[in-house]
C-alpha positions in Angstrom: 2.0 116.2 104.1 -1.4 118.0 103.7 -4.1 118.9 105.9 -7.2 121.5 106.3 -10.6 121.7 107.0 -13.3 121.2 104.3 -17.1 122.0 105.0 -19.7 120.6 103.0 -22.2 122.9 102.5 -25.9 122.8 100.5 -29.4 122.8 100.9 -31.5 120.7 102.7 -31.7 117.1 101.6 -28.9 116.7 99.1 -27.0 114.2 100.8 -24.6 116.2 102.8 -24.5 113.9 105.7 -24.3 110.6 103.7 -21.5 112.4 101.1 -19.4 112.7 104.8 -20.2 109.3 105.4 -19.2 108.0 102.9 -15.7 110.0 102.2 -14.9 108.9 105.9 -16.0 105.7 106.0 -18.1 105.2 109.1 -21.0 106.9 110.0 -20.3 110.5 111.6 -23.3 112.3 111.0 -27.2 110.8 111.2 -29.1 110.7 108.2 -32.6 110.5 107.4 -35.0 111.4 104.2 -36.1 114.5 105.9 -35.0 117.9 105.3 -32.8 119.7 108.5 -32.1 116.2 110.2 -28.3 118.0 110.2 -28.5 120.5 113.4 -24.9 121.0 114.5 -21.7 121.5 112.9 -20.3 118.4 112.9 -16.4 117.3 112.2 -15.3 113.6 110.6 -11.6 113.1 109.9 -10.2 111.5 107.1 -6.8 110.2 107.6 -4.9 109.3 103.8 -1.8 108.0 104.7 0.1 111.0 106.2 -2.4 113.5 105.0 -5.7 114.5 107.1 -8.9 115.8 105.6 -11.4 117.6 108.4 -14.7 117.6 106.9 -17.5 120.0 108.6 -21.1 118.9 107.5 -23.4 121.6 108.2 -27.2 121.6 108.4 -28.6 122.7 104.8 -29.1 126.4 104.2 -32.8 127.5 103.6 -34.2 130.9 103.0 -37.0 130.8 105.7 -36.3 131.5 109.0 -39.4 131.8 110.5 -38.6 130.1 114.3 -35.3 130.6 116.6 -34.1 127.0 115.4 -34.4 127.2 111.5 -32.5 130.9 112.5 -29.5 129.0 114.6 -29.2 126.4 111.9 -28.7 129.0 109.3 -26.3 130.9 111.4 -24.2 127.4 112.3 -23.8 126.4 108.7 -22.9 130.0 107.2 -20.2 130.2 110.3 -18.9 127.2 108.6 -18.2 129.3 106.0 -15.1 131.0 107.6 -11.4 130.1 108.2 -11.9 127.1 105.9 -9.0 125.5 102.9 -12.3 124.4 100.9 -16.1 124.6 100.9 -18.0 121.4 99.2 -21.0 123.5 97.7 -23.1 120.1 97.1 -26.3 119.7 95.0 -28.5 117.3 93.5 -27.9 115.9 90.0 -30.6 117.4 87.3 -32.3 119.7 90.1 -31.5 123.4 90.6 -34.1 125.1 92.9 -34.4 128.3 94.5 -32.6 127.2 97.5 -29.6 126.3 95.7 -29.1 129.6 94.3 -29.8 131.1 97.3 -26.5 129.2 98.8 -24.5 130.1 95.0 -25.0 133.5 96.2 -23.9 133.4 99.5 -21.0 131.2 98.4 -20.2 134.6 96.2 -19.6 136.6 98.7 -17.0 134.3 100.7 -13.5 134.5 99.8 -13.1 130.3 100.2 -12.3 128.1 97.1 -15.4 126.1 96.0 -16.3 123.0 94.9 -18.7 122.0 93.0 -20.1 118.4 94.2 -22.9 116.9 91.7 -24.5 114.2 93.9 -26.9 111.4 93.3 -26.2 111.1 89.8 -27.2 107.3 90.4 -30.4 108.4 90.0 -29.8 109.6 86.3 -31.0 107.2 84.1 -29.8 108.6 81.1 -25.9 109.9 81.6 -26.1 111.4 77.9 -27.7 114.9 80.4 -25.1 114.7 82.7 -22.1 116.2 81.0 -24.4 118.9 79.3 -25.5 119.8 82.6 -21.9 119.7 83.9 -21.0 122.3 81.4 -23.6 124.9 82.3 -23.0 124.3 86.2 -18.8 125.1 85.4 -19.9 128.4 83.8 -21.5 129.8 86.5 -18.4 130.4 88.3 -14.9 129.6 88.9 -14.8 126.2 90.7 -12.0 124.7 92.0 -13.3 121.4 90.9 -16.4 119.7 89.8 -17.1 116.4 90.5 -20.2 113.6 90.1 -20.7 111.2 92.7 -23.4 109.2 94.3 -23.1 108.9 97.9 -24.8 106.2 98.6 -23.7 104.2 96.1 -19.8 105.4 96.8 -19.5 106.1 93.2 -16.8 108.6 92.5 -15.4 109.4 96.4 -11.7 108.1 95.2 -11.8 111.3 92.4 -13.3 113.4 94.8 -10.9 112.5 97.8 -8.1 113.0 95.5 -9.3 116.4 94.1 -9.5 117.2 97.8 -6.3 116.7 98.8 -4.7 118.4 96.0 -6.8 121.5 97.2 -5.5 121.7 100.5 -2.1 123.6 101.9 0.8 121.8 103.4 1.0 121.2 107.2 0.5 119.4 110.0 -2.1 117.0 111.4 -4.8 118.5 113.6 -6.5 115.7 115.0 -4.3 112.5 116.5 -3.9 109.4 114.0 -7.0 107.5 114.1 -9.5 110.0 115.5 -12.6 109.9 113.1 -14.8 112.5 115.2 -14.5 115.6 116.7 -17.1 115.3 119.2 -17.8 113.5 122.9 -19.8 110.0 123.2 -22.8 111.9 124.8 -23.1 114.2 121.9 -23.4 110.6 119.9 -25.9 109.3 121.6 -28.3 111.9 121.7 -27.7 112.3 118.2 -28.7 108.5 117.2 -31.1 108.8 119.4 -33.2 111.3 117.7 -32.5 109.8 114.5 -34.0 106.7 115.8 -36.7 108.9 116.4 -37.2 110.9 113.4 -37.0 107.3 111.7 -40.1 105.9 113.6 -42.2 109.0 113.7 -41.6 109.5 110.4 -43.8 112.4 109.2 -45.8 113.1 112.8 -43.0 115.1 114.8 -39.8 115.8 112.4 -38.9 118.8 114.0 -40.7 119.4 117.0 -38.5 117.2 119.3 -34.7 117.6 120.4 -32.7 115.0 122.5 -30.9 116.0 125.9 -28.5 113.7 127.3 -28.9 114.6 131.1 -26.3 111.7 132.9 -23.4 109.8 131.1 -21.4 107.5 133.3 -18.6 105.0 132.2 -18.0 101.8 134.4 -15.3 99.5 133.4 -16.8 98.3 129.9 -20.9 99.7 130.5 -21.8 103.2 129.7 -24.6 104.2 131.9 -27.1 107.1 130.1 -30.0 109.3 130.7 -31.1 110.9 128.1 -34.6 113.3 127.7 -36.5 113.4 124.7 -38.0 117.1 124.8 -41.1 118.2 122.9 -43.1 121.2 122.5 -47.0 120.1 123.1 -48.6 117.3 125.7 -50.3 115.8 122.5 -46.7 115.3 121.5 -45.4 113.4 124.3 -48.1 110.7 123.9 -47.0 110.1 119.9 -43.4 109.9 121.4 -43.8 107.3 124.6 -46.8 105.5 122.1 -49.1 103.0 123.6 -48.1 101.1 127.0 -44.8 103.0 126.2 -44.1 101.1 123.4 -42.6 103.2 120.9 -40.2 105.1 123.4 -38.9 101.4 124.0 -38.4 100.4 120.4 -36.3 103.7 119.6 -34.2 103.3 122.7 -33.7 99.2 121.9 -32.7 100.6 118.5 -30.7 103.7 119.5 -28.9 101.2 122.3 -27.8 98.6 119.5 -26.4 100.7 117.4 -24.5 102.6 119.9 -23.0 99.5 121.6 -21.9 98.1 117.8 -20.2 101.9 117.0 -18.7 102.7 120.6 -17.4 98.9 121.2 -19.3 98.7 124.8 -22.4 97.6 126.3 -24.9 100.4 126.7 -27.6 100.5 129.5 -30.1 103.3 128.0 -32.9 105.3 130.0 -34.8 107.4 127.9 -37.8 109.7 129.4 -39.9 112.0 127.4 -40.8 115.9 128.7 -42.3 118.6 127.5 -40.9 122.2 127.2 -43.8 124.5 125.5 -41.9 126.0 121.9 -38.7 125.1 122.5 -37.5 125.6 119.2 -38.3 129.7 119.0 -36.9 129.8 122.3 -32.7 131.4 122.1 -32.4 130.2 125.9 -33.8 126.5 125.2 -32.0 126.5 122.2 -28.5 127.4 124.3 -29.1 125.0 126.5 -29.5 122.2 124.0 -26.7 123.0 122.3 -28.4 124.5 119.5 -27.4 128.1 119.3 -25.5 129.4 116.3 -22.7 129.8 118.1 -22.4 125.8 119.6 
């Protein structure tokens, strides 16, 4: 029997959230095409017969730091770093950039075995560069594996979920058979929520806003929730609620259906919109939103 905890670690936008997806076969962590969707630590279990695989994603390491936010996501992914059986270092498939090194070096100064994930190698149109490219990745430094996959395309995962387990120390479960996540049903919501969010907006407020479920409430099989969507400028509350209220009501119809197909229950949503002047470069906003490096 073998279990341990495995974080997945990269820049931003490589696919770290959609490479947990994938390995655990339901969605765990909200993805979207825009760099730092990934906020929190967050856990997905992968249960292999007797065996149990506790994947961390992390938000994606970047070198600038310039607000209280980008700061706490930096500190919550290189905390993820410590007391781990393996560290995913995953990049993209013929790019290296100056954000990739940055996390090869901090990766050098951890004492954690690392692996070397190679992702969206789907978008390789000629293979013949692939193993080439391989070959110059694997002298770099001593991984513990390297493997290609494409996450979206779920090329690869059975390799990589088998080099996995072969990586990690013998013991006992630590999370109950059939637990996928490691975190409450409120935490969910507000989560799908702002994806639902950054997916509408699309390039007009992709980091200025933060969601804040204030009331959650179970009754027989209906979840009650309140939920706040804060953002940092007046101007920004009216992109967010839209005309007559309209686009506040599509993301919550959205955010509602989802939820009520992934939790098994009937969801009855209330979503309001405030503003809390720059929230994100402020450390006691950010506690209070759960977005401190130490959440």
């Amino acid at each position: 029997m073998r279990s341990g905890i495995v974080t997945i670690t990269g820049r931003p936008n490589v696919g770290k959230s959609s490479l947990l997806n994938a390995l655990v076969g339901r969605k765990v962590s909200i993805v979207s095409h825009k760099p730092q969707t990934t906020r929190h630590r967050i856990q997905g279990v992968l249960h292999v017969g007797d065996d149990q695989i506790v994947f961390v994603d992390t938000p994606g390491l970047h070198r600038l730091q310039k607000r209280a936010l980008n700061r706490a996501m930096n500190e919550a992914a290189a905390g993820a770093l410590h007391d781990v059986d393996l560290v995913l270092f995953v990049i993209e498939a013929g790019r290296w950039t100056a954000e990739d090194q940055a996390v090869f070096d901090r990766l050098a100064t951890r004492d954690v075995p690392v692996a070397l994930i190679v992702n969206k190698v789907d978008r390789i149109k000629d293979r013949s560069v692939l193993l080439p490219e391989l070959q110059r990745l694997s002298a770099m430094r001593d991984y513990r594996f390297i493997v290609p996959v494409s996450a979206v395309k779920r090329d690869n995962l059975d390799a990589l979920r088998d080099e996995i387990l072969k990586a990690l120390p013998e013991g006992p479960p630590l999370y109950p058979p059939g637990q996928v996540v490691a975190h409450d049903d409120a935490f969910t919501v507000a989560e799908v929520i702002r994806e639902k969010l950054i997916r509408t907006l699309h390039q007009e407020l992709p980091y200025a806003l933060t969601v804040e479920v204030e009331h959650y409430e179970r009754e027989g099989g209906l979840d009650r929730v309140s939920a706040i969507v804060w953002v940092e400028r007046d101007g920004q509350k009216k992109i967010v609620i839209g005309e007559n209220g309209e686009t506040l009501k599509k993301v919550g119809t959205a955010a509602r259906r989802e939820l009520e197909r992934s939790l098994g229950r009937r969801l009855f949503l209330r979503l309001w919109c405030k503003v809390r002047e720059n929230w994100s470069d402020d450390p006691k906003a950010l506690r209070r939103f759960g977005l401190s490096g130490d959440d």
